[in-house]
C-alpha positions as CSV (number, residue, x, y, z in Angstrom):
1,X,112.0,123.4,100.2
2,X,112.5,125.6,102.9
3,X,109.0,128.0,102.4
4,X,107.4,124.3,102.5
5,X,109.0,123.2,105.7
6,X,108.0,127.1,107.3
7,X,104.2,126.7,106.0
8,X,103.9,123.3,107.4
9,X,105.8,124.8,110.8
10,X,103.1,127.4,110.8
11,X,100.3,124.5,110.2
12,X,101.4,122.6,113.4
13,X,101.6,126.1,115.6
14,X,98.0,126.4,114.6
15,X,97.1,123.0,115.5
16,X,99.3,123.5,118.7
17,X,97.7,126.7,119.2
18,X,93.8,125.6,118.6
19,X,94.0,122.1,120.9
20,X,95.6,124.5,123.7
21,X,93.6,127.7,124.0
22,X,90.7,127.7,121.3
23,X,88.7,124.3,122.1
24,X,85.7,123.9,121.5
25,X,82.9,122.9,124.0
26,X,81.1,120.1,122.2
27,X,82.8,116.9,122.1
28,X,81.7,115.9,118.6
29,X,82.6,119.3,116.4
30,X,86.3,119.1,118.6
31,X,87.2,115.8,117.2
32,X,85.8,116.3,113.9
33,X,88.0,119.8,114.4
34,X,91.0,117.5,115.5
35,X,90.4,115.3,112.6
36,X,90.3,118.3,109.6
37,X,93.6,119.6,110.9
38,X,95.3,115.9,111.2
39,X,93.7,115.4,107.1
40,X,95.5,118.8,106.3
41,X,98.6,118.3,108.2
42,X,98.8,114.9,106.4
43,X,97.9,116.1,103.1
44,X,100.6,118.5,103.3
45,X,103.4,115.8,104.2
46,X,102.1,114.0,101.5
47,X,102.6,117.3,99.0
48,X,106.1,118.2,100.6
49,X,106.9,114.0,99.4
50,X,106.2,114.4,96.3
51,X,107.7,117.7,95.2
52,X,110.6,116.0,96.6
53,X,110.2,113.4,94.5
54,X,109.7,115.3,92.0
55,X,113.0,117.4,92.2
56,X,114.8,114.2,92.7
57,X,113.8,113.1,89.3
58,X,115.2,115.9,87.7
C-alpha cells in the first residue's frame, strides 16, 4: 500500500505544482486542465479503494 499512497502523494505535488507555477493563460483549457487532474486524482482514490478491498477479502 505504501508505493500507492507515494504515487498518489506525487499526483497531488503535480496538481499542487501545475495550479501554482505552470497556469495556463486561457480560462477554458485551465479548467478543463483542473478538471483532467481532479478525474485522475479521483480515479486513483477510487483504485487505492478497491485494492484495499481487495486485500481485505483475502
Amino acid at each position: 500500500m505504501k508505493p500507492q499512497l507515494i504515487i498518489f502523494a506525487v499526483l497531488i505535488a503535480a496538481y499542487i505544482v501545475y495550479n501554482f507555477f505552470f497556469q495556463v493563460l486561457d480560462d477554458k483549457t485551465n479548467t478543463a486542465i483542473n478538471i483532467g487532474f481532479g478525474s485522475i486524482l479521483f480515479g486513483y482514490i477510487a483504485f487505492m479503494a478497491y485494492s484495499l478491498l481487495k486485500k481485505m477479502k483475502k
